[in-house]
DSSP file (Angstrom, degrees, kcal/mol; ACC not computed):
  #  RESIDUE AA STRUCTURE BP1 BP2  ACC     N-H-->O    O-->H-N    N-H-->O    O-->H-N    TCO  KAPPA ALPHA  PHI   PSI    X-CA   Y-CA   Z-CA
    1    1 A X              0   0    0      0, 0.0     2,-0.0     0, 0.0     0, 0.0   0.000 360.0 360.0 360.0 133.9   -1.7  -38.1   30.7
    2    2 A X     >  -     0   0    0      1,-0.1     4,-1.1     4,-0.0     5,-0.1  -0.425 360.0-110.4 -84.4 178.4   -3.4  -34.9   31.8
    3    3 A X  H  > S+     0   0    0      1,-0.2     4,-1.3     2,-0.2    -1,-0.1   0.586 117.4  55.2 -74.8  -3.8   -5.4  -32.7   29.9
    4    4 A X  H  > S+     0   0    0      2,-0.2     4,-1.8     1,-0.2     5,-0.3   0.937 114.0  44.1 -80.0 -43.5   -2.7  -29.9   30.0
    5    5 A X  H  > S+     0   0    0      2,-0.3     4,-1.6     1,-0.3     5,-0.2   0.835 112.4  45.3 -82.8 -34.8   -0.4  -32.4   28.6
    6    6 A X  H  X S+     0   0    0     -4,-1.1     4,-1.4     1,-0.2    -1,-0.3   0.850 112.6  58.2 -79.3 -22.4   -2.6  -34.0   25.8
    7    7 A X  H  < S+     0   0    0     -4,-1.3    -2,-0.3     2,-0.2    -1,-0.2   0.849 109.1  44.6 -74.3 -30.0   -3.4  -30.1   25.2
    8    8 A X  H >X S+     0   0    0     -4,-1.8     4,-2.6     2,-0.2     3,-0.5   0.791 113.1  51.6 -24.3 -58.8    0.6  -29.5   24.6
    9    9 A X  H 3X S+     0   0    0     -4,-1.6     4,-2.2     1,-0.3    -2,-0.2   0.818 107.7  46.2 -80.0 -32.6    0.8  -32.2   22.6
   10   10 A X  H 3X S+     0   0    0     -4,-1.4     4,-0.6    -5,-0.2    -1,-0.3   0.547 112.1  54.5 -90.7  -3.2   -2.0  -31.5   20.3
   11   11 A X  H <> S+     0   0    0     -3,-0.5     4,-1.6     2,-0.2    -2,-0.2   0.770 109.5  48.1 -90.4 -40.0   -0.7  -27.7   19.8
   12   12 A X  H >X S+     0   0    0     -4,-2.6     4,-3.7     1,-0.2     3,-0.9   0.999 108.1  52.5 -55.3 -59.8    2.7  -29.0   18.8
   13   13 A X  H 3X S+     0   0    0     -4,-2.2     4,-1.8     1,-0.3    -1,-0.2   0.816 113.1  45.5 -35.1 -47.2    1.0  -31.3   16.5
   14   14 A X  H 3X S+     0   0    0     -4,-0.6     4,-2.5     2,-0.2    -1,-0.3   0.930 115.1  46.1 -61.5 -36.3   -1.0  -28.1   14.9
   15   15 A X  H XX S+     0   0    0     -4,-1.6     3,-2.5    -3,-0.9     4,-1.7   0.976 112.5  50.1 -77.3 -65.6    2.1  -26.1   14.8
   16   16 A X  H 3X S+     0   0    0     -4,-3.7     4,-1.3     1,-0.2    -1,-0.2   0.865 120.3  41.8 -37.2 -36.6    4.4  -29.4   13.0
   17   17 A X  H 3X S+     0   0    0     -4,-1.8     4,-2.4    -5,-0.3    -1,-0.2   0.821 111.4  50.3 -90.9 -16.1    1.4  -29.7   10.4
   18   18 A X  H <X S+     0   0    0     -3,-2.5     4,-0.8    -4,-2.5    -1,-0.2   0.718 114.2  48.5 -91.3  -2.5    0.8  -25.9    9.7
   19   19 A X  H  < S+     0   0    0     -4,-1.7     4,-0.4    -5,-0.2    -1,-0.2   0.693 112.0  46.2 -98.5 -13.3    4.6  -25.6    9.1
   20   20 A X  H  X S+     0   0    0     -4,-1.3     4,-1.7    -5,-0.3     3,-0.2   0.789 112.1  54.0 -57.9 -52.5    4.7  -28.8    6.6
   21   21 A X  H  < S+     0   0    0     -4,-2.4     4,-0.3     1,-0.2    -2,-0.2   0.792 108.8  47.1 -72.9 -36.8    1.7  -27.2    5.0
   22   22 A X  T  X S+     0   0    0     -4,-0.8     4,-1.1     2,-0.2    -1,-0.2   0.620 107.1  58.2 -77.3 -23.9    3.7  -23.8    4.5
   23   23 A X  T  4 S+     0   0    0     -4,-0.4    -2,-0.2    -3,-0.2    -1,-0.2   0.634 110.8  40.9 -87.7 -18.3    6.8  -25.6    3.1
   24   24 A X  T  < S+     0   0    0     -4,-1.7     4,-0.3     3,-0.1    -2,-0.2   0.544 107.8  60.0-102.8   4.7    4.9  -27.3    0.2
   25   25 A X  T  > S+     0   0    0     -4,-0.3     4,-3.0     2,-0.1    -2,-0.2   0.775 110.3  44.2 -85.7 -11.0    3.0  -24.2   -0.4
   26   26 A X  H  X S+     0   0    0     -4,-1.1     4,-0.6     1,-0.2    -3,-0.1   0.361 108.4  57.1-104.5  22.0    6.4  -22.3   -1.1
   27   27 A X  H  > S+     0   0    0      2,-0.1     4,-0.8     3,-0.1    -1,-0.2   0.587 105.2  44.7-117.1   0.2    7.5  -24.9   -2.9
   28   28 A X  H >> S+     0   0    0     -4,-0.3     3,-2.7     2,-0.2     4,-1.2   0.887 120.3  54.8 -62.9 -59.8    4.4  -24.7   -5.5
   29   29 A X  H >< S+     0   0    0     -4,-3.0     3,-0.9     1,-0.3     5,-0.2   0.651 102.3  43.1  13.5-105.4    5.3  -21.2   -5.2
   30   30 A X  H 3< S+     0   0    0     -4,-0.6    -1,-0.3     2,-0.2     3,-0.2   0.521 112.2  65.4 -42.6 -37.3    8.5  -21.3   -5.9
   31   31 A X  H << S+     0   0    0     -3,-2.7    -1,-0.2    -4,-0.8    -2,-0.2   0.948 101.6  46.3  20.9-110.4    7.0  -23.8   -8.8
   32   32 A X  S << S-     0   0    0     -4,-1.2    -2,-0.2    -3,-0.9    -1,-0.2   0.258 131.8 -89.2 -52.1  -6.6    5.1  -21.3  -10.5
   33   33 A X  S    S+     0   0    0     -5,-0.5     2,-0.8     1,-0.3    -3,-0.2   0.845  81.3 134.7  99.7  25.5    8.2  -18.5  -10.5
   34   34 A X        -     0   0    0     -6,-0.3    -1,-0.3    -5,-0.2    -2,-0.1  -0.869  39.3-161.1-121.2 111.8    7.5  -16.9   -7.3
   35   35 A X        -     0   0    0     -2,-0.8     0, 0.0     1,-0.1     0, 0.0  -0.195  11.9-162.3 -79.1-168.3   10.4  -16.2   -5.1
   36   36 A X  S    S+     0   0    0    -10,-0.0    -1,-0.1    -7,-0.0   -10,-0.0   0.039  89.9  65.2-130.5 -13.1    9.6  -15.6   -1.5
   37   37 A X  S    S+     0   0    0      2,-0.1    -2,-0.1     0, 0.0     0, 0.0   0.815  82.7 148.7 -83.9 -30.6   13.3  -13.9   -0.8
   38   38 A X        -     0   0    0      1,-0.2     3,-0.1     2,-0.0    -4,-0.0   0.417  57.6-114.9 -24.8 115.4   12.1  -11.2   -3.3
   39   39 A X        -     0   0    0      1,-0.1    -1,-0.2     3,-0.0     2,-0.2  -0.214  32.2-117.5 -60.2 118.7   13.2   -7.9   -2.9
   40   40 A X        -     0   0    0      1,-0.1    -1,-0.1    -2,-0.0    -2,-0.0  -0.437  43.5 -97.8 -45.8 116.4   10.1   -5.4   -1.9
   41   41 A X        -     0   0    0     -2,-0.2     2,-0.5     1,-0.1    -1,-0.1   0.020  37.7-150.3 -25.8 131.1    9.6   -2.8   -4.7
   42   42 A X        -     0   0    0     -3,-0.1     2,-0.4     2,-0.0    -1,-0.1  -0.911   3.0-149.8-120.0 102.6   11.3    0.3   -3.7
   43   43 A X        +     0   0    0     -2,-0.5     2,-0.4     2,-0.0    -2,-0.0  -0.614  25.3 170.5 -83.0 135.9    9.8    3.9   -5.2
   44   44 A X        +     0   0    0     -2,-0.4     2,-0.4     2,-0.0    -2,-0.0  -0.851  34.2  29.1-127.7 163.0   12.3    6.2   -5.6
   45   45 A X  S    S-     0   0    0     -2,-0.4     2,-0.2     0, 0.0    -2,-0.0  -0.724  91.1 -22.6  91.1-124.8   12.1    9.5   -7.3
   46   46 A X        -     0   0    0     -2,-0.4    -2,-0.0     1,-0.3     3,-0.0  -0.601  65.8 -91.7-109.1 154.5    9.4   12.0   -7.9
   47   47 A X        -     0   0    0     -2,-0.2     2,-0.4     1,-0.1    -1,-0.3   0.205  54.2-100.7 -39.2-171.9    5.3   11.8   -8.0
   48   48 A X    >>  -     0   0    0      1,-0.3     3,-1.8     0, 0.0     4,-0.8  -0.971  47.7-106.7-112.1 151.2    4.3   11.1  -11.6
   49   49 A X  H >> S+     0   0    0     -2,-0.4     4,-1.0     1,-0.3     3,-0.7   0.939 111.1  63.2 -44.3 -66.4    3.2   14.9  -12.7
   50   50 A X  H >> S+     0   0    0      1,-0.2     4,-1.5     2,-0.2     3,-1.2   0.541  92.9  62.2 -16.4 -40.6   -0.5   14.5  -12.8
   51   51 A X  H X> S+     0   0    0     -3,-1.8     4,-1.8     1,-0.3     3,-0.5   0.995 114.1  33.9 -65.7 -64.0   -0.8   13.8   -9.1
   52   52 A X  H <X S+     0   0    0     -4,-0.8     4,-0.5    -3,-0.7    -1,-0.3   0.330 111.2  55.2 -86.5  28.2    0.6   17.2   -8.2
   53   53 A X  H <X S+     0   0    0     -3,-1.2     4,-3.7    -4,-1.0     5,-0.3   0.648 108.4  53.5-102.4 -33.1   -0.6   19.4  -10.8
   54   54 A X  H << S+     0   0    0     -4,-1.5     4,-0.4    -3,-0.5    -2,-0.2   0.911 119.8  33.8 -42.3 -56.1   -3.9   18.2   -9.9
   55   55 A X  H  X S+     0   0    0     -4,-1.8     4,-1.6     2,-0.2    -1,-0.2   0.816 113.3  59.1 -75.3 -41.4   -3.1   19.2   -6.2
   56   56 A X  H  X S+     0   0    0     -4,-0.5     4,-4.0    -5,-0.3    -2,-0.2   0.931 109.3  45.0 -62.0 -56.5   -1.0   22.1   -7.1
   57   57 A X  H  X S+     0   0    0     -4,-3.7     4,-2.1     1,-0.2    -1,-0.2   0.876 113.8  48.1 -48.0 -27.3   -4.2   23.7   -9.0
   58   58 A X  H  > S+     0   0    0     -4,-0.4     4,-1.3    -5,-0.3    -2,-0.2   0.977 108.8  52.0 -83.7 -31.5   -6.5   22.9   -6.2
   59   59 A X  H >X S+     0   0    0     -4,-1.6     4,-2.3     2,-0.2     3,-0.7   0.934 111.6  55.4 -80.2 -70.6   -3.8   24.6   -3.4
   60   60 A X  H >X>S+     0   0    0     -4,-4.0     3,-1.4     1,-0.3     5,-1.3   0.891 105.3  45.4 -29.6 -73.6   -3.8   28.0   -5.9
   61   61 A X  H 3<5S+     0   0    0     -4,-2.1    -1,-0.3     1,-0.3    -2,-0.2   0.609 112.6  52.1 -61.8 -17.3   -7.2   28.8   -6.1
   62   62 A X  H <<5S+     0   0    0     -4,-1.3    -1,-0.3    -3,-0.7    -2,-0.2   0.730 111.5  43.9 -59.0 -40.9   -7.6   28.3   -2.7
   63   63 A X  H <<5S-     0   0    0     -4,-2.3    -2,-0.2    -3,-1.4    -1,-0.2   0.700 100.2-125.5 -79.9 -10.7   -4.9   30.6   -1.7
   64   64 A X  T  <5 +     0   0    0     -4,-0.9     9,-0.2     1,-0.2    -3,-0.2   0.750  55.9 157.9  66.3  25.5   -5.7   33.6   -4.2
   65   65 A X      < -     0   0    0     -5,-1.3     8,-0.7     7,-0.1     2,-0.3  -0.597  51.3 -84.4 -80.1 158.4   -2.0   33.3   -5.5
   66   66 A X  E     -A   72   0A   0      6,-0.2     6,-0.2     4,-0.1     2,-0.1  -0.465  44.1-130.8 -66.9 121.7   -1.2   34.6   -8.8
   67   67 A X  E >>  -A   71   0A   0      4,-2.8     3,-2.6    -2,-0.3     4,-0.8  -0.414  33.1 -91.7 -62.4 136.1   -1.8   32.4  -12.1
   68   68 A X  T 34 S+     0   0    0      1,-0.3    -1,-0.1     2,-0.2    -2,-0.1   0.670 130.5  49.8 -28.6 -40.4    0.6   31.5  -15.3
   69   69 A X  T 34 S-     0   0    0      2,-0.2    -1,-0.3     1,-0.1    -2,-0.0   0.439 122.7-107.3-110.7  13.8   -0.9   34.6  -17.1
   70   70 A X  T <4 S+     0   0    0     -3,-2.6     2,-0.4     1,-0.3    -2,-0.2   0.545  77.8 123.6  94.6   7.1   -0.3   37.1  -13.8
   71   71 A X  E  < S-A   67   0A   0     -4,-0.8    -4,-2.8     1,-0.1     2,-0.5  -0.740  70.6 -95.0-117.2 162.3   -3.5   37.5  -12.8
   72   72 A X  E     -A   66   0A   0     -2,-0.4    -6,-0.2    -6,-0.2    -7,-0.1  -0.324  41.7-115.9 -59.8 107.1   -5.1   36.7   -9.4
   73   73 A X        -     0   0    0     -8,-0.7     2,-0.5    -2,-0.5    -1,-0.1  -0.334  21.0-131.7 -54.0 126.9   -6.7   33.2   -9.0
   74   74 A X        -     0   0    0      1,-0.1   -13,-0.1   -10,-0.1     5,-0.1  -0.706  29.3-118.5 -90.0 108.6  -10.5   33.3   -8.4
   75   75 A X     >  -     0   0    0     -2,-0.5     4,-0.5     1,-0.2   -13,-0.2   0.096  22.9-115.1 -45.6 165.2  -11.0   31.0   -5.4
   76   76 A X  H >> S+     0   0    0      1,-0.2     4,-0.9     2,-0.2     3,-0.6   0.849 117.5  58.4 -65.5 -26.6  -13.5   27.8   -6.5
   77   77 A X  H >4 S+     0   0    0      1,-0.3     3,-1.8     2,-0.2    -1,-0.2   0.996 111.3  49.0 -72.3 -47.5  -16.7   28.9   -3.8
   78   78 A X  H >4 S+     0   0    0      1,-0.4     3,-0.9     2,-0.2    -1,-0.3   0.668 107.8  52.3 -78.9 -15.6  -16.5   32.7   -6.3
   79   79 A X  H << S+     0   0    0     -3,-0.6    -1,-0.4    -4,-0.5    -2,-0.2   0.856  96.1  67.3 -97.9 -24.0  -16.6   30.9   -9.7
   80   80 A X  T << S+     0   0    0     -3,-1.8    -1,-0.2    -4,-0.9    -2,-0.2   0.156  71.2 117.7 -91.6  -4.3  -19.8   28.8   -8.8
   81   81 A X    <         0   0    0     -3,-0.9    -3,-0.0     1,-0.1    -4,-0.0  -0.549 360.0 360.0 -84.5 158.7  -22.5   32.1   -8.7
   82   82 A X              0   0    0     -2,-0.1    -1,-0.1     0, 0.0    -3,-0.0   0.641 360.0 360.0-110.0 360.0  -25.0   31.6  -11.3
């Protein structure tokens, strides 16, 4: 036998044991309540508010757009003199 051929033979062998080794870890898995066909979590709808009021705020004062009470938003650098 050559060494290409005993190298073949000893690759299958890794591959036969690391696929044995993967079929009894999903069956502890499975075991323990864990499906492996399990459908990937799908988010569907809107942010949750906070994220974008947070964003929303920061996006105003930067632009100078006008504020809930009508008045001009004072960019962040202008609120900062001491």
């Amino acid at each position: 036998m050559t060494a290409r051929e005993q190298a073949e033979e000893l690759r299958q062998q890794a591959i036969q044991t690391l696929l044995d080794e993967k079929k009894a870890i999903d069956g502890m898995l499975r075991t323990l309540g864990y499906e492996e066909t399990a459908p990937a979590e799908k988010r569907r709808g809107r942010r949750p508010k906070q994220q974008e009021g947070g964003e929303m705020a920061a996006t105003t004062q930067e632009s100078g757009e006008l504020n809930d009470s009508g008045k001009q938003a004072m960019p962040a650098s202008e609120g900062l003199e001491g």
